[in-house]
C-alpha positions in Angstrom: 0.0 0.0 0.0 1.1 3.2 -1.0 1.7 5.8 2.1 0.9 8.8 0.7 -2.2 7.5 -0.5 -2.8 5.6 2.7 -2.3 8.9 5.0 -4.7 10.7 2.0 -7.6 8.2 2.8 -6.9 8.8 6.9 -6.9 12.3 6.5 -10.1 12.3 4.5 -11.3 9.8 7.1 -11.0 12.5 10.0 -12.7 15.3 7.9 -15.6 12.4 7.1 -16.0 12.6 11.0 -18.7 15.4 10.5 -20.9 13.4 7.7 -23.5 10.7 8.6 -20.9 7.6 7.9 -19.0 9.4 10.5 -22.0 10.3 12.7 -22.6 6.4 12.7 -18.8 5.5 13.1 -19.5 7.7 16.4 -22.6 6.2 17.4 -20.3 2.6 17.4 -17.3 4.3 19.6 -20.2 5.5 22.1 -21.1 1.9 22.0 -18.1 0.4 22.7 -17.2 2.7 25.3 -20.0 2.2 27.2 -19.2 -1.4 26.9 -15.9 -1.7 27.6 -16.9 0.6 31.0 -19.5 -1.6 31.8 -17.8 -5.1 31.5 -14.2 -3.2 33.3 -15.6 -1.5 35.9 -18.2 -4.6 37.1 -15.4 -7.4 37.1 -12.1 -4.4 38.2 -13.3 -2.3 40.2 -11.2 -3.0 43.0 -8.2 -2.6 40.7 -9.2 0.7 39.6 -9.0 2.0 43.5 -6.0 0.3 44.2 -4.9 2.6 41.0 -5.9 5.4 42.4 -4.8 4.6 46.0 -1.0 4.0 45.3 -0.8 6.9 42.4 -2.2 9.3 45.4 -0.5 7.9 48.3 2.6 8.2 46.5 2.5 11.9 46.5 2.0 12.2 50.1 5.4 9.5 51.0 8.4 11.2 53.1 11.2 9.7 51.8 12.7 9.1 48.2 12.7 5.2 49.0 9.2 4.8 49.9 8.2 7.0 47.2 9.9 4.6 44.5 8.1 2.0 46.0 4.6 3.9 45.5 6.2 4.1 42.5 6.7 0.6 41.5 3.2 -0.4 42.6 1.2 1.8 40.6 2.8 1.2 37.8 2.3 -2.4 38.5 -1.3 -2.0 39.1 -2.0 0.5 36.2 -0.8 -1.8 34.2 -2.8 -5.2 35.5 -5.8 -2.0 34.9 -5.0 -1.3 31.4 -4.7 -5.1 30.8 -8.3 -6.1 31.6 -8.7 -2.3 29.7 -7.7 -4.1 26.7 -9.3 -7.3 27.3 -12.5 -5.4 28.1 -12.3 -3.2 24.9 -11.3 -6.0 22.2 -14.3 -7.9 19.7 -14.6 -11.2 21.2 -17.1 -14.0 21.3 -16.1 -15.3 24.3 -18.6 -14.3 27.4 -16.4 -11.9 29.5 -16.4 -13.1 32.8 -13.6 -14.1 35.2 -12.6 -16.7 33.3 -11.9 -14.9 30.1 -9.7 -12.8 31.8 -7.7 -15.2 33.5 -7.3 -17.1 30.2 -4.9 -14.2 28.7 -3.3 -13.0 32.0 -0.2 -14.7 30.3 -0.4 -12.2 27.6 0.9 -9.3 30.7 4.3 -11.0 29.9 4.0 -9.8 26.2 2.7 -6.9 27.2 5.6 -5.5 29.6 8.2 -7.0 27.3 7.0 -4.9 24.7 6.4 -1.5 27.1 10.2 -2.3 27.9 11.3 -2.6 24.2 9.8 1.0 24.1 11.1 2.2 26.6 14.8 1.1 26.6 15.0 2.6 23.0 13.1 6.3 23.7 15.4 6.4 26.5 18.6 5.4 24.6 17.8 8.0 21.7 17.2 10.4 24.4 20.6 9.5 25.8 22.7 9.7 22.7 21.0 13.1 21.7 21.0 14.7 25.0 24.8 16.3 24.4 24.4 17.2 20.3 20.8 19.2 19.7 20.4 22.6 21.2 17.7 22.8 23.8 14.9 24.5 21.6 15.9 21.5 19.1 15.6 19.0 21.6 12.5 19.8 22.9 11.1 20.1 19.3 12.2 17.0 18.0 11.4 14.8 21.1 7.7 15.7 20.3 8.3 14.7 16.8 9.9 11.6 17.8 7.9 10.2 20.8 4.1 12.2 19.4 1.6 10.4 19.4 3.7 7.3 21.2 3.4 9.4 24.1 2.0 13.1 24.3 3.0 13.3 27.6 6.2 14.5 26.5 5.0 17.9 26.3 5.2 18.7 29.6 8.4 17.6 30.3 10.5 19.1 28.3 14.0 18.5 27.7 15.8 15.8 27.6 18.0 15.8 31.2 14.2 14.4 32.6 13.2 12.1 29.7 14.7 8.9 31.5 12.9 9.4 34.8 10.2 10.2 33.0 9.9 7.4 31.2 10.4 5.0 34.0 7.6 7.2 36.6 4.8 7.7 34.2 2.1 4.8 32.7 1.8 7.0 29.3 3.7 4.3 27.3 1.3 1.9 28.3 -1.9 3.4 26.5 0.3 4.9 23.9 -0.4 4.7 20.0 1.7 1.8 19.3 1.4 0.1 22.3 -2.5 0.3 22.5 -1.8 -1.3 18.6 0.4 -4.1 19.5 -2.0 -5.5 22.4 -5.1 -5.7 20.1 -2.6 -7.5 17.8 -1.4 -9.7 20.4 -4.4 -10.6 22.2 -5.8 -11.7 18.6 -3.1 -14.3 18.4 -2.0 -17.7 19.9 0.7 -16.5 21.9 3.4 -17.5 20.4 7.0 -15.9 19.9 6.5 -15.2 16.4 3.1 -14.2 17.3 4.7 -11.6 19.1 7.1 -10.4 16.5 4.6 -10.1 14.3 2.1 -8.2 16.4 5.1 -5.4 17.5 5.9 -5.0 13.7 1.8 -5.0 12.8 1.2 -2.7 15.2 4.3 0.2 13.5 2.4 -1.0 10.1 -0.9 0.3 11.1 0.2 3.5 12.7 2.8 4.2 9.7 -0.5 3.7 7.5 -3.1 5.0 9.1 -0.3 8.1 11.0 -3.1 11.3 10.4 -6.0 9.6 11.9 -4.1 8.7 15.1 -2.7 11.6 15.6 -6.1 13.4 15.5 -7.5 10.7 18.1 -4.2 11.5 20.4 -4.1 14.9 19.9 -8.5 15.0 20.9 -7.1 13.2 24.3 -4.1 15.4 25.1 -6.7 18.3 25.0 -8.3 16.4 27.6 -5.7 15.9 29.3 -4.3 19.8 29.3 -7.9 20.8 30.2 -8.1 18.5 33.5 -5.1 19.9 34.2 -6.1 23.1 34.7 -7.5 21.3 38.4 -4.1 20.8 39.5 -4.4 24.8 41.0 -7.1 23.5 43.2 -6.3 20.0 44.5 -3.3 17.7 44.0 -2.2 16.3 40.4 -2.0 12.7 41.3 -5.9 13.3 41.9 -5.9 14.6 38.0 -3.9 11.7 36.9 -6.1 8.9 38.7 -8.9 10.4 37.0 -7.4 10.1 33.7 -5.7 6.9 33.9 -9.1 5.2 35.5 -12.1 7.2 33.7 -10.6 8.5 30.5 -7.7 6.1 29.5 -10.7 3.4 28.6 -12.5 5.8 26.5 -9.3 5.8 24.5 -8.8 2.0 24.5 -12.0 1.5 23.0 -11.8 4.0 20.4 -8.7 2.5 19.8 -10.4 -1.2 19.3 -13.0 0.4 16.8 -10.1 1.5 15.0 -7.9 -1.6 15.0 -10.9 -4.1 14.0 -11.7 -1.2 10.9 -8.4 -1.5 9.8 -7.6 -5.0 10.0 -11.0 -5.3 7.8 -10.4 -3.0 5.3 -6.6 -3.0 4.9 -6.4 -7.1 6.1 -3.7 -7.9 3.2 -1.4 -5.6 4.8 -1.1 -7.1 7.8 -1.9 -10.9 7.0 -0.8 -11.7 3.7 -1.7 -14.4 1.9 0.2 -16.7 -1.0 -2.1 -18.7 -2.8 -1.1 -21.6 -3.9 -2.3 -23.1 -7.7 
């Protein structure tokens, strides 16, 4: 498929948004949202407060030590959340109880490999840059590099706070790519190649499909900038359990209807076949 073409169609896609087809694609994501809230907050609730419990309590700790530790934990937990998030969100026939869930809970191990793939090689670029691009350039080109992998980058600036960054915030773990990559991955049997081929899938469809997701990321960082305009009148870790617990899912399932459109209408690209005479 040709890019330019490909980005053409997404672009026209986004300006579709305001005719009935797009109305209708709208009326499917309001769907799915409500779904996807339904099914993760009747069967996770209790991991969506410990969320919010260890992302607060960690801004109230004393020392650096404990404060890792809060750290550590709601990362941890954020990510068992986002998990079931995905789970929740994804076109299945299965019945989604307990025992759907517990059936990919061996799919996590995927999942953080890939966060820490991610990761290691944002941090590394950050690394080898850090001491070459003048600070305007840096800050410029980290959004260019990282956006819409991870629009949190924005306010962070520079690069002397990217690693720590990178290893204190969730954002990876709903990013773009990564949000790609699980639908992928949870579609498949689990396998190593599986895995391979869901990481490289998942930089196919956003390489594809590039001005449509950054329109849907861009819509979310809005919402994130606007909540956190609160942070003048009670804490940010307040702001950012809302966000990672109420909004995130919204995203995930917007996400979902736009991974199962794609793999329908662009299904060659991802899954090619040979046919054999």
């Amino acid at each position: 498929m040709n890019v330019l073409t490909s980005w053409k169609e997404s672009w026209l896609e986004v300006a579709a948004l305001r005719t009935k087809n797009g109305r209708l694609l709208g009326a499917a994501i309001q769907k799915k949202i409500k779904e996807t809230y339904q099914i993760l907050f009747k069967h996770w609730w209790f991991v969506a407060l410990a969320v919010g419990a260890l992302i607060i309590s960690s801004s109230y700790q004393t020392t650096q030590l404990l404060t890792a530790r809060s750290v550590r934990w709601s990362l941890f937990a954020t990510i068992i959340f986002l998990l079931m998030g995905f789970l929740s969100a994804r076109s299945s026939v299965n019945k989604k109880n307990y025992r759907y869930f517990v059936s990919y809970l061996l799919y996590l191990i995927g999942y953080v490999i890939a966060l820490l793939i991610v990761i290691v090689l944002a941090s590394l670029y950050a690394s080898l840059r850090a001491s070459s691009v003048p600070s305007t350039g840096r800050i410029i080109e980290s959004v260019l590099l990282l956006f819409p992998f991870n629009y949190h980058i924005i306010n962070h600036l520079g690069f002397d706070k990217l690693t720590a960054f990178f290893l204190d915030s969730a954002g990876f773990a709903y990013s773009a790519y990564i949000s790609l990559f699980m639908f992928f991955w949870l579609d498949t049997t689990g396998r190593i190649k599986d895995f391979l081929r869901s990481l490289y899938n998942a930089g196919k469809m956003m390489v594809i499909n590039f001005p449509f997701i950054i329109f849907v990321y861009l819509l979310f960082a809005v919402v994130f900038q606007a909540l956190h305009v609160f942070t003048r009148f009670i804490p940010g870790s307040y702001i950012t359990t809302a966000y990672i617990v109420f909004v995130v899912p919204a995203l995930i399932s917007i996400m979902s209807i736009f991974y199962s459109k794609k793999v329908h209408e662009q299904f060659n690209s991802y899954f090619p076949v040979t046919l054999v005479e």
